[in-house]
N, C-alpha and C positions, 0 to 999 in steps of 0.2 A: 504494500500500500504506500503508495507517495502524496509526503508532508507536503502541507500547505502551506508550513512556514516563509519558504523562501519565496514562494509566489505571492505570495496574500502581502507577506508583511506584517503577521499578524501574528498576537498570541496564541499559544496551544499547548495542550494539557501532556503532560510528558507520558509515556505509558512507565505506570508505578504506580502502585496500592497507595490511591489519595496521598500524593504528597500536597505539604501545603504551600506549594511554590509551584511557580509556571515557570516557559522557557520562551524567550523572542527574541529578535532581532531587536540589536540595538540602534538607535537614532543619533544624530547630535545632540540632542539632550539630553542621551544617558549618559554622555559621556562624563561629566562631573560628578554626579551622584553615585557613579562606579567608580571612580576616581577617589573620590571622599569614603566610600566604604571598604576599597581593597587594598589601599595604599599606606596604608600604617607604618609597617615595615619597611619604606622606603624616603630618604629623604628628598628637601625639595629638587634639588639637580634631576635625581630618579623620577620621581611625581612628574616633573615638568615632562622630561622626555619619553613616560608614560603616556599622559596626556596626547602627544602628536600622535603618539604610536596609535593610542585609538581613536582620536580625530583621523586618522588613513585609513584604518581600517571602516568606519561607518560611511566614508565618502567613496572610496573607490568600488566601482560595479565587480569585480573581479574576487573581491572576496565578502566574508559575512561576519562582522560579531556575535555571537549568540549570548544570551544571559539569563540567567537564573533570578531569578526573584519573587520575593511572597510581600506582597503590599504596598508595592512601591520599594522596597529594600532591596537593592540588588545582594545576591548570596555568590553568584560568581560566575565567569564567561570563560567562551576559547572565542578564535578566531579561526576561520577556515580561510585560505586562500586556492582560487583556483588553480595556480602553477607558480612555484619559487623554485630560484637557482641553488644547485646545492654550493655550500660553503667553499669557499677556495682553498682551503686547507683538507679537503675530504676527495678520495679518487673513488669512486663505485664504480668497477668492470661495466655496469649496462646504464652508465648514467641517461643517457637516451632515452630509456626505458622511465624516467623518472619524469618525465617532460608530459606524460598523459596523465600522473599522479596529483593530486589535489598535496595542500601541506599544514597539519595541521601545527596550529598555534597558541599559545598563552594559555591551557589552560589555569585556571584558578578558582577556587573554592574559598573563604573566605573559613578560617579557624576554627570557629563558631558553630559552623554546618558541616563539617565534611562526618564521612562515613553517611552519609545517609541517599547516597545516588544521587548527586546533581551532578559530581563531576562526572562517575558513567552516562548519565543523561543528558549533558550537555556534548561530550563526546560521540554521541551517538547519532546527534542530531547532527555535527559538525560530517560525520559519515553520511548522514541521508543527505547533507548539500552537494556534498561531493560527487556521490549518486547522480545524482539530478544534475549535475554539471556536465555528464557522460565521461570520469574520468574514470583510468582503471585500476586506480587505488589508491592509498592515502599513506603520506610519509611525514616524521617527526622528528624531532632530535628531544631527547629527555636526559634530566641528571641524575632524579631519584626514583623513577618513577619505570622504568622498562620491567619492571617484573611484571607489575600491574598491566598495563600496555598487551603484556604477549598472553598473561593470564583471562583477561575481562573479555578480549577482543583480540586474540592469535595474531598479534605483531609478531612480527621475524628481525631479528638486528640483522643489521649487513655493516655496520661500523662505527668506527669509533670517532672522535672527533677531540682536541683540544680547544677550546675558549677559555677566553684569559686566564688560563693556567686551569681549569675545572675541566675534566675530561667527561665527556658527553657520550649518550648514544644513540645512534641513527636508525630510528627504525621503519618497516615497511608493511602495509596492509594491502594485499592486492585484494583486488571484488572480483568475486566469484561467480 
């Protein structure tokens, strides 16, 4: 069954036993209120260049913010992008092959709420955009998080990666 999220623009009910949070597309006007709710942890230098990061992502047609929220509270978003270049410090044998791949981004949950499936549910949805984009799968880079990745959702790593000194891993979803 294909989400009406991305076409509508519109809120919709996550498949989950009554959670008390929805999942949307965000606007420029969430962007502050997501800003103000996720950004604790980061000082203003980071906040600011947070801030562009998701002013680019609610403007450009090519990719989608998604976000979690129960009553106006955002609990927390990813970002999909239709096609991103892999890193220049990363060689993948079929990098080619990565060019029809969707890339997912930012996820984040907010302290408070995790363990309770927003992050699997906003991930999921981040896969039905991608879906609906016609790409043939979806690829990530994570720091803590690849166990979960290949557990929840049979991610594959295919490599490693160094950022600023935090070594990273790259991983891959093909659709089936």
């Amino acid at each position: 069954m294909k989400s009406d999220l991305h076409q509508s623009r519109h809120n919709f009910q996550p498949n989950a036993e009554n959670p008390s949070w929805k999942l949307k597309v965000a606007s420029e006007s969430d962007v502050d209120p997501t800003l103000a709710r996720l950004t604790d942890h980061l000082n203003d230098q980071q906040r600011a260049a947070f801030r562009v990061k998701l002013q680019r992502y609610v403007r450009k047609p090519d990719r989608q913010l998604i976000l979690a929220v129960n009553g106006g509270q955002v609990l927390g978003l990813v970002c999909v992008i239709r096609q991103m270049e892999l890193p220049l410090n990363f060689t993948f044998h079929n990098a080619d092959h990565l060019r029809n791949f969707a890339f997912g981004s930012q996820l984040l949950v907010h302290p408070d709420v995790r363990s309770q499936g927003i992050g699997a549910s906003l991930h999921l949805q981040s896969l039905q955009w991608a879906r609906e984009q016609h790409r043939a799968g979806h690829w990530l880079i994570t720091h803590r998080m690849a166990e979960w990745y290949q557990r929840q959702f049979g991610y594959e790593e295919i490599g490693r990666i160094k950022k600023k000194g935090v070594e990273k891993i790259v991983m891959l979803k093909e659709f089936k």
